[in-house]
N, CA, C and O atoms as CSV, one atom per row, in Angstrom:
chain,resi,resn,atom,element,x,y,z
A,1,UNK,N,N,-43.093,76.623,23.279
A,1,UNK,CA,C,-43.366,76.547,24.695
A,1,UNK,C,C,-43.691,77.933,25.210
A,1,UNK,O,O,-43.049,78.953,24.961
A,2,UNK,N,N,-44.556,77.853,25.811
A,2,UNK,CA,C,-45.296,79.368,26.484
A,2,UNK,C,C,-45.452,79.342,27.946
A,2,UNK,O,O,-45.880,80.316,28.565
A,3,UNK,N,N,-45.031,77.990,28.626
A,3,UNK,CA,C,-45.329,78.376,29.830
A,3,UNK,C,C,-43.884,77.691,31.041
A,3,UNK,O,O,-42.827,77.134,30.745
A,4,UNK,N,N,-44.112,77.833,31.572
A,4,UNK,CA,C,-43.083,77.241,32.671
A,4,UNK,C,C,-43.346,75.963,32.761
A,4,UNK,O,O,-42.364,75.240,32.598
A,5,UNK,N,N,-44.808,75.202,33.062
A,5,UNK,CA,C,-44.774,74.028,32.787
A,5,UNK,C,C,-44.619,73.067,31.342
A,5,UNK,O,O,-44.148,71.931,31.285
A,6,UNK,N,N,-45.076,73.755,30.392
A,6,UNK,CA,C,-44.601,73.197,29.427
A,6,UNK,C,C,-43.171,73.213,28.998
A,6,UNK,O,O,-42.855,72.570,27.997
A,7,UNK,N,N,-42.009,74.095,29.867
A,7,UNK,CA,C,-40.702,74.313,29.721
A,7,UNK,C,C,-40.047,72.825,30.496
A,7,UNK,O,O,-39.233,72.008,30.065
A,8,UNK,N,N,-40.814,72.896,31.846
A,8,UNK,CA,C,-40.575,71.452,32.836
A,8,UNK,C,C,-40.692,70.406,32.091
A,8,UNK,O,O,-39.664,69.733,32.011
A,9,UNK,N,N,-41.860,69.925,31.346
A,9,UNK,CA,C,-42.154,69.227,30.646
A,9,UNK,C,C,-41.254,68.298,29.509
A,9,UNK,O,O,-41.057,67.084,29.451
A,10,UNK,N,N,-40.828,69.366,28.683
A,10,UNK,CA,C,-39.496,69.463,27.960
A,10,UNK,C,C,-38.062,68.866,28.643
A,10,UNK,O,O,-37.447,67.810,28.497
A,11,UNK,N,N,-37.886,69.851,29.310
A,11,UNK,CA,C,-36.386,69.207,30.304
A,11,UNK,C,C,-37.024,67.848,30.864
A,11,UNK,O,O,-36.290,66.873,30.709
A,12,UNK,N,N,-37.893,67.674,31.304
A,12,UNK,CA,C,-38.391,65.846,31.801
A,12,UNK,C,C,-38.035,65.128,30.755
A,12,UNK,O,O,-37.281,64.163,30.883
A,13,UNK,N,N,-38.598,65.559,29.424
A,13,UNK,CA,C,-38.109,64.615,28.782
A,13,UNK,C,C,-37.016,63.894,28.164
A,13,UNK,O,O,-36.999,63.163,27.175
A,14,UNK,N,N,-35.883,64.351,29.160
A,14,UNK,CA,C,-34.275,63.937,28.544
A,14,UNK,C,C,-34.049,63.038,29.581
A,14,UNK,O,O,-34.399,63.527,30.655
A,15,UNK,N,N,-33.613,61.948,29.673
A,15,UNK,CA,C,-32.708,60.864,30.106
A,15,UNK,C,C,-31.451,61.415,30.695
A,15,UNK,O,O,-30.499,62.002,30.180
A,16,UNK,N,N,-31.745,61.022,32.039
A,16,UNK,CA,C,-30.142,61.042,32.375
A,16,UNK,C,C,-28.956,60.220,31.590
A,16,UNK,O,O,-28.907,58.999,31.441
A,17,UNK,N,N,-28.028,61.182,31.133
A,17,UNK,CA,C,-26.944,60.443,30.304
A,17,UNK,C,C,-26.071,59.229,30.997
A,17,UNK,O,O,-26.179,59.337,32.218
A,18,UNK,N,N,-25.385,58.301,30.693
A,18,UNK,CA,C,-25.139,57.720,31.615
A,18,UNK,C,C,-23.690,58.189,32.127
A,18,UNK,O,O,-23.155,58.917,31.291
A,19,UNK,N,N,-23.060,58.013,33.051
A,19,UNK,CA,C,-22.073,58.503,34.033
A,19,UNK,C,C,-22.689,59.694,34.545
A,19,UNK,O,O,-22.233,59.987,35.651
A,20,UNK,N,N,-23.497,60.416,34.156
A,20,UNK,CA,C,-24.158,61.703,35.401
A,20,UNK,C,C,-24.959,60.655,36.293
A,20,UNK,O,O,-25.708,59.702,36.077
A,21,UNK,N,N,-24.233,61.543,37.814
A,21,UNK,CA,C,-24.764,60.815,38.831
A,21,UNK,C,C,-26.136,61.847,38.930
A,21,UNK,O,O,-26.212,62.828,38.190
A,22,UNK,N,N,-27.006,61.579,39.734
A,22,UNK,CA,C,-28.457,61.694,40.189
A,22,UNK,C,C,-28.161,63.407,40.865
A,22,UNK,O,O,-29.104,64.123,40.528
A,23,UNK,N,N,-27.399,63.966,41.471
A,23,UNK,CA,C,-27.285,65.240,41.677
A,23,UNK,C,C,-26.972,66.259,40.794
A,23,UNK,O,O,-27.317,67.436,40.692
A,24,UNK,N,N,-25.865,65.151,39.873
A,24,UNK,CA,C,-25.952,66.300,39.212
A,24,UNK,C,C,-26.579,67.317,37.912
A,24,UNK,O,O,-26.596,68.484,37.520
A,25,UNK,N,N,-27.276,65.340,37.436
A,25,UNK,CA,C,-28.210,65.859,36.508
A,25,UNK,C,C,-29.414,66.429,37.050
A,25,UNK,O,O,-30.195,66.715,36.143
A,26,UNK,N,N,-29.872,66.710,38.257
A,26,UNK,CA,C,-31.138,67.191,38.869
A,26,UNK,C,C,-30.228,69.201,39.202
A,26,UNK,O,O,-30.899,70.233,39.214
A,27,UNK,N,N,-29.190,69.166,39.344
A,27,UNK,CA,C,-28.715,70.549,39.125
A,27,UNK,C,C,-28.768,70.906,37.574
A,27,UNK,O,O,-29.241,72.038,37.473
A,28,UNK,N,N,-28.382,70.228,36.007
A,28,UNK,CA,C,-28.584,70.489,35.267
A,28,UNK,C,C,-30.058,70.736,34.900
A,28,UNK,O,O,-30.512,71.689,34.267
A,29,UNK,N,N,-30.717,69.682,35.426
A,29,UNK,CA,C,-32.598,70.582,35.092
A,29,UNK,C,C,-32.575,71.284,35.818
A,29,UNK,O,O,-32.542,72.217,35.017
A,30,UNK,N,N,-32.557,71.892,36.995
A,30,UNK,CA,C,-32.428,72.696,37.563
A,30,UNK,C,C,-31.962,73.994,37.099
A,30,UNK,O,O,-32.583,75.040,37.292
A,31,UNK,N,N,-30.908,73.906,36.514
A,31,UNK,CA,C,-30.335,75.562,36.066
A,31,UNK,C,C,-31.386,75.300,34.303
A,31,UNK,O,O,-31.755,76.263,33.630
A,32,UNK,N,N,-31.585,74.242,34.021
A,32,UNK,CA,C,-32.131,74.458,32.283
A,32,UNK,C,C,-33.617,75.039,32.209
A,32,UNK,O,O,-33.943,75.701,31.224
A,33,UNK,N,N,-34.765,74.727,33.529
A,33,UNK,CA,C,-35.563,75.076,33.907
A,33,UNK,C,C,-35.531,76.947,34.493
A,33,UNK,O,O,-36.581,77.559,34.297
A,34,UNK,N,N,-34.251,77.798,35.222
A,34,UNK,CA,C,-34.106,78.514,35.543
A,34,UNK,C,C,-33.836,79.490,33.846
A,34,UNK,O,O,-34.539,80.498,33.909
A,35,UNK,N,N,-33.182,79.444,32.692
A,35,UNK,CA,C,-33.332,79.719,31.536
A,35,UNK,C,C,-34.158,79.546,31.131
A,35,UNK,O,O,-34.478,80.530,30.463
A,36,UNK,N,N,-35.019,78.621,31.070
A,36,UNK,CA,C,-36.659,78.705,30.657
A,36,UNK,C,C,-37.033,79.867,31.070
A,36,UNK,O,O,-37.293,80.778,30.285
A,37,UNK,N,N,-37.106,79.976,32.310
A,37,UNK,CA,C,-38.173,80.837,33.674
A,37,UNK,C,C,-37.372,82.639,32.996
A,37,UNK,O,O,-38.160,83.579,33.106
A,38,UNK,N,N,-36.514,82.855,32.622
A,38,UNK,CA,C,-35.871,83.767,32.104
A,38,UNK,C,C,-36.160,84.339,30.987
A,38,UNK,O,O,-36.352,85.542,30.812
A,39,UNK,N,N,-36.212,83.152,29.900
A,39,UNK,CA,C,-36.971,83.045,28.691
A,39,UNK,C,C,-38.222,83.660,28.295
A,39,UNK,O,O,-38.630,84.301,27.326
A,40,UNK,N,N,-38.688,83.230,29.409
A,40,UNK,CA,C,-40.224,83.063,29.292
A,40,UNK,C,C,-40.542,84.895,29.755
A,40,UNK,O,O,-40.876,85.765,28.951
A,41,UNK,N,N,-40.365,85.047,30.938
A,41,UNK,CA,C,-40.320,86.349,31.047
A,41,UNK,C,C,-39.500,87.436,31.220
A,41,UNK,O,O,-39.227,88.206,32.141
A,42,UNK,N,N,-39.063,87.216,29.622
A,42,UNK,CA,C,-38.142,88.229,28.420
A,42,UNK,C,C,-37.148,88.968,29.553
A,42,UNK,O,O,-37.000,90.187,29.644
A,43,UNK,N,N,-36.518,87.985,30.374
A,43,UNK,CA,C,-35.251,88.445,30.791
A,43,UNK,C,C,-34.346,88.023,30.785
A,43,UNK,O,O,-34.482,86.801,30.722
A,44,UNK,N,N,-32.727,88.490,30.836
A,44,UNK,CA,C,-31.650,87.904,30.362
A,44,UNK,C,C,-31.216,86.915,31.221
A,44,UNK,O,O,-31.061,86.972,32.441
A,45,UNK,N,N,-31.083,86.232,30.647
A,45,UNK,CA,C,-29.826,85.025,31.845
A,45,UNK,C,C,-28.358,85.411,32.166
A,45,UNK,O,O,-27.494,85.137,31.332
A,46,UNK,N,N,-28.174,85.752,32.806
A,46,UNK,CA,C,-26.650,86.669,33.168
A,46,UNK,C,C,-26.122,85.414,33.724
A,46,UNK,O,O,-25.605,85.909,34.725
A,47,UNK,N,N,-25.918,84.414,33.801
A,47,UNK,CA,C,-25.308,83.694,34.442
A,47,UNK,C,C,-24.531,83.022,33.453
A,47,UNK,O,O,-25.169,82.927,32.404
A,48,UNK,N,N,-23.022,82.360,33.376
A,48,UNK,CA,C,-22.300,81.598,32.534
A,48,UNK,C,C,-22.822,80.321,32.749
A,48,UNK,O,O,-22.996,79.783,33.843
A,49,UNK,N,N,-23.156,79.692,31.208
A,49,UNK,CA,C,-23.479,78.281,31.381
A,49,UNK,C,C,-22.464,77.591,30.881
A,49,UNK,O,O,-21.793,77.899,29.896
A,50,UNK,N,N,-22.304,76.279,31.831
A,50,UNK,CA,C,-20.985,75.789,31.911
A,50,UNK,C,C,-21.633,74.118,32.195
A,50,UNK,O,O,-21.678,73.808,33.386
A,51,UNK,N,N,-22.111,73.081,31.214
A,51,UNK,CA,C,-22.699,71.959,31.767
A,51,UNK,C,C,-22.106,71.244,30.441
A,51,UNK,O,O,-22.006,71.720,29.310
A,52,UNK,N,N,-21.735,69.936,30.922
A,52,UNK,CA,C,-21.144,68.865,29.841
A,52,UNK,C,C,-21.784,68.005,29.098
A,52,UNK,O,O,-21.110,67.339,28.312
A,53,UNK,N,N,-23.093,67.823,29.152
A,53,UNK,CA,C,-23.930,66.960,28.691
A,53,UNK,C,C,-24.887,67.463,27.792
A,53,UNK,O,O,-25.781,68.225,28.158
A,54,UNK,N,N,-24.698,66.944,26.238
A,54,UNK,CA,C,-25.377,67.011,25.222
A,54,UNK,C,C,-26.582,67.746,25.221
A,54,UNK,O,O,-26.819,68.790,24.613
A,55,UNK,N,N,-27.625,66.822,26.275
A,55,UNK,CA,C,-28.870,66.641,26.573
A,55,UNK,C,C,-29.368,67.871,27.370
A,55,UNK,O,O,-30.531,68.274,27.374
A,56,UNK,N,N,-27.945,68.607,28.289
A,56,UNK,CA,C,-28.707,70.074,28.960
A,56,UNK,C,C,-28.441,70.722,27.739
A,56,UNK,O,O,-29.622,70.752,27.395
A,57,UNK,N,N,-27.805,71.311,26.721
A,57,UNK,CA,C,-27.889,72.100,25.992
A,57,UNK,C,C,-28.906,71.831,24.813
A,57,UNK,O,O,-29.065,72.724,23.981
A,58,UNK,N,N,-29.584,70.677,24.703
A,58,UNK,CA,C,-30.793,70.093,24.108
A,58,UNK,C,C,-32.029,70.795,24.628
A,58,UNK,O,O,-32.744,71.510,23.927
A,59,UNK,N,N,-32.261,70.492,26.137
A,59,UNK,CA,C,-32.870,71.445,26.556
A,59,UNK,C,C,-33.708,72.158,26.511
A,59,UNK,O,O,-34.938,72.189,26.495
A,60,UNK,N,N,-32.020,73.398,26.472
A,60,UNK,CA,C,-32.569,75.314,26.141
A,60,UNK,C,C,-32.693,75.491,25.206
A,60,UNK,O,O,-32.377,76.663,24.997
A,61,UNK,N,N,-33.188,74.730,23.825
A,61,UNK,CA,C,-33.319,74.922,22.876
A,61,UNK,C,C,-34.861,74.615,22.631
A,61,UNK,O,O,-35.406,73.698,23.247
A,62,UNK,N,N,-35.608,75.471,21.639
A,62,UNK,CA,C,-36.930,75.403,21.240
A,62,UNK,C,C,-37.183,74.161,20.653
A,62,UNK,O,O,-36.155,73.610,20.258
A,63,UNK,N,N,-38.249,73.524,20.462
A,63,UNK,CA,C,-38.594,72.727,19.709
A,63,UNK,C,C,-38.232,72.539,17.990
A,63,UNK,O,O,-38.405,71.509,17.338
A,64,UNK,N,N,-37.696,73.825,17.501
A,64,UNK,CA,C,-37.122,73.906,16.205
A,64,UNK,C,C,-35.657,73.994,16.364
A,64,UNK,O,O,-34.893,74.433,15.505
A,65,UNK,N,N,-35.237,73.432,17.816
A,65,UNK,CA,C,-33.906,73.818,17.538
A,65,UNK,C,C,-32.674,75.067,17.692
A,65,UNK,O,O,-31.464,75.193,17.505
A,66,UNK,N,N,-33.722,75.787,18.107
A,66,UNK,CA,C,-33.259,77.070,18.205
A,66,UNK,C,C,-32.932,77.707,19.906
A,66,UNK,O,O,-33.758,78.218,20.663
A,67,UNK,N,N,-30.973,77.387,20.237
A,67,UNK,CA,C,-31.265,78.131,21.601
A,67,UNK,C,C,-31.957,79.274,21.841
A,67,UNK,O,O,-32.213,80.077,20.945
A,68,UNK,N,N,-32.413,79.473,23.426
A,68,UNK,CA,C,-33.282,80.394,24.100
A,68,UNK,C,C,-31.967,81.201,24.767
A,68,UNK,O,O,-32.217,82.245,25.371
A,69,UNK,N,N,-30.951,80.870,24.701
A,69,UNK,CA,C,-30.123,82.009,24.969
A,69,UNK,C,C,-28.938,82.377,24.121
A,69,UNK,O,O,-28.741,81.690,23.118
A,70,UNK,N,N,-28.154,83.334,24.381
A,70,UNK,CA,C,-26.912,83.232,22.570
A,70,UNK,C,C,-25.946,82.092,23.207
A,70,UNK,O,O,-25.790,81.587,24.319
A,71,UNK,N,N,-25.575,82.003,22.360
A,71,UNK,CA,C,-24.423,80.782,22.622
A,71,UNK,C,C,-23.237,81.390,23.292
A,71,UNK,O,O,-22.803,80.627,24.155
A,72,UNK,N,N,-22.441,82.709,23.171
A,72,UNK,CA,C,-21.915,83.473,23.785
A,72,UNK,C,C,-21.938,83.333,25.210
A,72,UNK,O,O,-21.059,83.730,25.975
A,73,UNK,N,N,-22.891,82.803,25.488
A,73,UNK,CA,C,-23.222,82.641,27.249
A,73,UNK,C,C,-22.712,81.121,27.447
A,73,UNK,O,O,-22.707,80.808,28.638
A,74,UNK,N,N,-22.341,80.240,26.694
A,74,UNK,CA,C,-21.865,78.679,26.779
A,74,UNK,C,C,-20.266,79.186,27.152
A,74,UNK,O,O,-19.408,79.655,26.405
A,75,UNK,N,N,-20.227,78.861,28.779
A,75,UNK,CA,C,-18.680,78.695,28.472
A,75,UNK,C,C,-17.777,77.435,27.745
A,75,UNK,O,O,-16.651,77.477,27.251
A,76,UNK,N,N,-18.689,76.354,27.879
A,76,UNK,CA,C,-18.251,75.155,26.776
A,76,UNK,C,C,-18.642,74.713,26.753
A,76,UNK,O,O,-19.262,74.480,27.790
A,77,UNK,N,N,-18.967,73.742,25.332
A,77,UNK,CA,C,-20.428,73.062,24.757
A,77,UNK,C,C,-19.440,71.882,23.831
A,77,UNK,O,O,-18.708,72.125,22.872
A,78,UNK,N,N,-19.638,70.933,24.304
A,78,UNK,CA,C,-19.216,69.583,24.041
A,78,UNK,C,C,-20.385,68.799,23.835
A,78,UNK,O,O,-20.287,67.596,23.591
């Protein structure tokens, strides 16, 4: 992924899990789209990520699998 829309693109394509209500999975694309936007132009994400659902930490990860930020920054990954 090289661009911001192809980052959007990506996060669209996950399903809300079920029991996330509608706010809050639109805050999880929301912050997974904001790590893209970070990503993309080679700056750090200083912020602690802290989200419960499989599918946001699916995400921030490249198409091979590979997070876009260290895992060090997960305050917990369930």
């Amino acid at each position: 992924m090289n661009t911001l829309t192809d980052a959007k693109r990506h996060i669209d394509s996950f399903s809300r899990p079920t029991g996330y209500n509608t706010y809050a999975w639109n805050v999880a694309k929301k912050m997974a789209l904001e790590v893209w936007e970070c990503y993309l132009n080679k700056r750090p994400f200083t912020r602690s990520i802290n989200y419960f659902c499989k599918e946001f930490y699916m995400m921030i990860q490249t198409p091979e699998g590979q997070y876009i930020v260290p895992k060090s920054s997960f305050r917990t990954l369930s």
